[in-house]
Structures are given as structure tokens and as C-alpha cells.
N, C-alpha and C positions, 0 to 999 in steps of 0.2 A: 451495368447502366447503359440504357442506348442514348446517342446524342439528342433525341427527340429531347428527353427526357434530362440529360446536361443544360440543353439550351433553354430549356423548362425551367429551372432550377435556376440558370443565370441571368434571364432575362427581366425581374425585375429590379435584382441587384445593378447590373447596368442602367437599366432606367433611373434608378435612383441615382448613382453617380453623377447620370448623364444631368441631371436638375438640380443634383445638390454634392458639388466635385469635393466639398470640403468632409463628405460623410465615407470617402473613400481612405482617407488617411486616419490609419490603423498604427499603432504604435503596440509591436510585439517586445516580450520581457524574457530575460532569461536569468536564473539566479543561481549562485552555487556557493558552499561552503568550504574552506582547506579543511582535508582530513589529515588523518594521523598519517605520519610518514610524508610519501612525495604522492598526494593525490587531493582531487577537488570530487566533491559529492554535489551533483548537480540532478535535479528533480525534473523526471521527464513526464512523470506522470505512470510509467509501465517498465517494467524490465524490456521486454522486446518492443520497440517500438514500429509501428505500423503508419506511415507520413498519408496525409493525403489530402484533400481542399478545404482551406481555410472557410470558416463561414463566411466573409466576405465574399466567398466566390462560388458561393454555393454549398460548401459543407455542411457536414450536421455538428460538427466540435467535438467528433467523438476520435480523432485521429489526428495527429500530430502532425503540423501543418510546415513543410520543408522553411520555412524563415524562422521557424522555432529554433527548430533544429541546429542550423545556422547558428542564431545566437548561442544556444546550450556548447554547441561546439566550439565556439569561442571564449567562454565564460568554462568548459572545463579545462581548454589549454594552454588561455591566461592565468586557472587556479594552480595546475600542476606546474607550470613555467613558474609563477611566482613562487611556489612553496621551494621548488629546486634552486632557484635564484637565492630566495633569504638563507635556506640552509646550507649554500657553498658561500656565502658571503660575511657567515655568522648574524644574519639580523632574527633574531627570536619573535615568532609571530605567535602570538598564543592561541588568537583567533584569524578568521579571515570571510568576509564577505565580497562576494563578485557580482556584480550585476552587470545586464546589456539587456541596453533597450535600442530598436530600431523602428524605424517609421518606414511604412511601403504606404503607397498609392496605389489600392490596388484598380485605379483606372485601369493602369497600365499592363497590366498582365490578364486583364479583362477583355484588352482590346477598344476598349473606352473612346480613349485618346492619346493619340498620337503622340503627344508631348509630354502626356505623364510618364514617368522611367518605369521599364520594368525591373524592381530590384529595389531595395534599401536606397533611399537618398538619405540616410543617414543615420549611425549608430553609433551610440552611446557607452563606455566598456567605464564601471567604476570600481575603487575597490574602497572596502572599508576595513582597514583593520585592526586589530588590538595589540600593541608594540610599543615598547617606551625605545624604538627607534628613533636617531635623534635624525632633525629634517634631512642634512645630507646621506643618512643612509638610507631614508625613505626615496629620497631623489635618484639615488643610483639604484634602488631595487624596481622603482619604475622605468629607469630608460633599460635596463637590465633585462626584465620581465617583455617590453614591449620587444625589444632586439630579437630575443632568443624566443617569443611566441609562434610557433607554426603558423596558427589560423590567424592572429595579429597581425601579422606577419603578409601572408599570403592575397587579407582582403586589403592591409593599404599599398600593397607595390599590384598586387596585379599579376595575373600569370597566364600564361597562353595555356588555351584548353584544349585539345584534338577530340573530336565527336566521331563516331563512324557506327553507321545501323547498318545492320543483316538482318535476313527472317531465316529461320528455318523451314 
């Protein structure tokens, strides 16, 4: 794709924003199941996954769009973290459902507006499960699960990123 033809593509998505900022906020989903043993089955749509522009920004929706991703990867290391948490804890899950939902403006990563954030202003991580867990062991497999979650973990503290480009 040449950029004629990107800016082709974006330019009336920005217009739109730019006259109706409340049709930019997109709220993406992510959902996953415990499986058997210490894992979560989360639906990506493809075994190999290929990430690239969201329809809001010009995609066609045929390509998994990096805040998917994001969530999917949140929702399977809150699944696997939870399932390792109930099973060193003794709490018996029979079932389990994970969901994350996050809201982007994608003003912001459009270039739009200045004020919109580029990035999630805010995400959702819920779990539904099937356990005659009585509430305080529900209560410690939650602060549990969130403590020892990687990607949980990672987006609410925050971490310093190092970037560096080369070409060949």
C-alpha cells in the first residue's frame, strides 16, 4: 500500500471523527475459556495470527487489530493465572469465563485530536465462574489471580519500554 492510498483510506474516517468525536469510541472485546489442566482457550479468530488496521482506521477487518490482541493477551494470562491460582489453593472451578473489554478513541491514534489518548482509556477484565467457592475464597483467588497476572500486572503498574530502530 502507498501512502497516497493510506491517506485515501483515512481521510474520511478522520472527517468523520473530526464532526462526530463520539463515533470514534470503539469498545474492543476479548473472551476466553479455562481449559483442562493450567490453560485458558481464547478465540483469535486464526491459529497464526496476522495484526493490522483496525476498521476505524482504515482496515478492511480481515486482520487482527493490535488492541485485540492486547485484550486476548490479557484475558489468556488472567485465564492461565487464575486456573494456577484456584488449583494451588484448592478452590475447584468447574467452569470459567474471562472477558476484557476496552474502549480506544481512535481520534487519537488518527491524529484527530490532540486530547484524545492514544491507547485504551479504559479496560474491563471480568470473570464468571462455576464454583461452589465460598465468597472469601473467591476474594483471595481474585487478589491472587490479579498479584501474580503478567499482562495484569504489567498494564496497571506500568513499565519502562526501550525502542531502538536500524535498517539494513
Amino acid at each position: 500500500m502507498k501512502s497516497e492510498e493510506l491517506r485515501a483510506q483515512q481521510a474520511p474516517l478522520k472527517d468523520k471523527y473530526r464532526e462526530q468525536p463520539e463515533s470514534a469510541m470503539i469498545t474492543l472485546k476479548a473472551e476466553g475459556k479455562i481449559g483442562e489442566g493450567i490453560s485458558c482457550k481464547v478465540e483469535t479468530g486464526r491459529a497464526l495470527v496476522e495484526a493490522g488496521l483496525h476498521p476505524a482506521t482504515g482496515g478492511n477487518g480481515m486482520l487482527a487489530c493490535s488492541g485485540d490482541l492486547l485484550l486476548e493477551a490479557l484475558v489468556a494470562c488472567a485465564g492461565v493465572t487464575l486456573r494456577a491460582v484456584s488449583t494451588a489453593i484448592g478452590v475447584d472451578l468447574r467452569d470459567g469465563l474471562i472477558k476484557a473489554e476496552g474502549d480506544l478513541d481512535f481520534r487519537g491514534t488518527l491524529g484527530v485530536s490532540k486530547e484524545a489518548p492514544v491507547g485504551f482509556k479504559s479496560i474491563r477484565l471480568s470473570f464468571i465462574l462455576d464454583s461452589d467457592a465460598m465468597p472469601e475464597q473467591l476474594q483471595t483467588l481474585a487478589k491472587l489471580t490479579e498479584r501474580y497476572c503478567v499482562v495484569y500486572q504489567t498494564l496497571t503498574s506500568g513499565v519502562t519500554i526501550e525502542t531502538s530502530y536500524s535498517s539494513r
